[in-house]
C-alpha positions as a Python dict, from the first residue, in 0.01 Angstrom:
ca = {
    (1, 'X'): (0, 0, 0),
    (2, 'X'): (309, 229, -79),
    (3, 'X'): (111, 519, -192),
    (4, 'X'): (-163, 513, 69),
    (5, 'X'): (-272, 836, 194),
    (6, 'X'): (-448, 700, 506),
    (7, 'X'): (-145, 516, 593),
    (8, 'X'): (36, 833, 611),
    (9, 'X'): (-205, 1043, 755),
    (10, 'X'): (-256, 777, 1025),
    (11, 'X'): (117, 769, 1118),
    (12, 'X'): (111, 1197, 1141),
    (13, 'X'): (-158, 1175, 1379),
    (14, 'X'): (51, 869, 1583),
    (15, 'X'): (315, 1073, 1595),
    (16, 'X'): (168, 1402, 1688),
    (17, 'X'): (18, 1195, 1984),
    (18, 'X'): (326, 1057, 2108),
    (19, 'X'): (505, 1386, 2111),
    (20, 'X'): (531, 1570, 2451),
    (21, 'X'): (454, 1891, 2461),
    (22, 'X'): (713, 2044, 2719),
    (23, 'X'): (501, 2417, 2732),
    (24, 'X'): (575, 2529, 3091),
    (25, 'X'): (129, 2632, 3087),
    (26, 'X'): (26, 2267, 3086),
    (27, 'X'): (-72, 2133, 3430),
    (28, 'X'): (-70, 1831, 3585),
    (29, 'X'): (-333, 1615, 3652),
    (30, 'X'): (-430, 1535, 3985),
    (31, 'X'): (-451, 1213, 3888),
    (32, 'X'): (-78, 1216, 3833),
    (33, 'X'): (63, 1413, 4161),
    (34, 'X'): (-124, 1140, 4365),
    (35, 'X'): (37, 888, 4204),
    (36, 'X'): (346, 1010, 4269),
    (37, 'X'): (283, 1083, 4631),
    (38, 'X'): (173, 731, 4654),
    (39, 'X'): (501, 597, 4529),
    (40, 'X'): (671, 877, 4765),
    (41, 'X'): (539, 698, 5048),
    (42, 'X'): (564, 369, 4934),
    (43, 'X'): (934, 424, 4919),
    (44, 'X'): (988, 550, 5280),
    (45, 'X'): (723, 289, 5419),
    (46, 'X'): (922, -21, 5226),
    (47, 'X'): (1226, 152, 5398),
    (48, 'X'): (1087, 152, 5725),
    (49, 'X'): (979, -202, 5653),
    (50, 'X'): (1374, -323, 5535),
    (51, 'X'): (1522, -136, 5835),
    (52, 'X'): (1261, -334, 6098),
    (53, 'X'): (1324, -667, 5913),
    (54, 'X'): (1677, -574, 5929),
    (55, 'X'): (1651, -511, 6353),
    (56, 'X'): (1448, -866, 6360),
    (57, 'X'): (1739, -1011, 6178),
    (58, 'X'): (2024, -914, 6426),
    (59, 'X'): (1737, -1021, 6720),
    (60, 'X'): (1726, -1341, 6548),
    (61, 'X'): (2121, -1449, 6494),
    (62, 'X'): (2249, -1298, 6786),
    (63, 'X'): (2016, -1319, 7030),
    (64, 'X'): (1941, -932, 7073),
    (65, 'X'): (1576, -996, 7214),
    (66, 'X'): (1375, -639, 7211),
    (67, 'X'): (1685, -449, 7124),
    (68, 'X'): (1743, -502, 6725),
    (69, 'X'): (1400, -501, 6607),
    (70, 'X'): (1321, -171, 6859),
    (71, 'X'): (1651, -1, 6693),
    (72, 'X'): (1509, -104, 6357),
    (73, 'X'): (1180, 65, 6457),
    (74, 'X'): (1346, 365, 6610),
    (75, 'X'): (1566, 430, 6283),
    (76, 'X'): (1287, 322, 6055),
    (77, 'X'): (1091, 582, 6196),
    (78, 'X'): (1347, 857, 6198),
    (79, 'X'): (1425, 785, 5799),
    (80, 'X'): (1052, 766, 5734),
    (81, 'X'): (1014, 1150, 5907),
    (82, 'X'): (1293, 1259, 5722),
    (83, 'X'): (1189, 1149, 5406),
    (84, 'X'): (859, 1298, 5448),
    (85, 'X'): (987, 1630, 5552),
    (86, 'X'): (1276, 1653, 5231),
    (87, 'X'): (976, 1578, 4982),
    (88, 'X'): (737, 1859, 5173),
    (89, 'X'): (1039, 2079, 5155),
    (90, 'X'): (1152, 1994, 4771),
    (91, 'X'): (764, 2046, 4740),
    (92, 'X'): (747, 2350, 4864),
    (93, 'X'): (1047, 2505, 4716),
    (94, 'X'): (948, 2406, 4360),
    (95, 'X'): (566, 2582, 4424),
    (96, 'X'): (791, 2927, 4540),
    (97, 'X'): (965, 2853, 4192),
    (98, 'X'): (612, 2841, 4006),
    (99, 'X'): (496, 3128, 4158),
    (100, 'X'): (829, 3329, 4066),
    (101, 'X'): (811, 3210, 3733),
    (102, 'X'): (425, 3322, 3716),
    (103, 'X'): (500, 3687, 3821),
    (104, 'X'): (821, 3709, 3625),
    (105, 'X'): (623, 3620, 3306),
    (106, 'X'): (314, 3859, 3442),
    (107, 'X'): (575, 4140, 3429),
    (108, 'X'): (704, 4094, 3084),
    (109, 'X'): (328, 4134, 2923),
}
């Protein structure tokens, strides 16, 4: 079992798999961005959801009828908006980088 050349040849190929390749030409799979984008929104919608609970909370011990759970709603909204529009924007911004990065490699050919 020491001296077993499909042993070792089996363990070079696991670990050839397992390494990440960090080459700035691979792309993503689409698979993977909506994935992400699904735990984006996720995130902001659970936040929306805490901040509401939150609003029912304060309606329920202190007797704030419409008022803590429409604040909650009102300022679960607001984060959810701003969430969306720092992702779009971090989106964005990193696409500009891409295409910068594209050119200034086109140029050095």
């Amino acid at each position: 079992m020491k001296n077993d050349p499909d042993a070792v040849r089996d363990a070079f190929a696991l670990n050839s798999f397992l390494e990440t390749d960090d080459d700035p030409g691979d792309e993503v799979s689409p698979l993977v961005v909506g994935y992400a984008w699904v735990a984006r929104i996720t995130a902001y919608s659970a936040e929306f959801a805490v901040l509401v609970w939150f609003g029912w909370f304060l309606d329920r011990s202190y007797g704030w009828s419409p008022i803590g759970i429409l604040s909650g709603v009102v300022v679960g909204v607001i984060a959810f908006v701003a969430g969306l529009i720092a992702t779009a924007r971090r989106l964005e911004d990193e696409e500009v980088r891409e295409r910068l990065r594209q050119l200034g490699s086109k140029k050095k050919r």
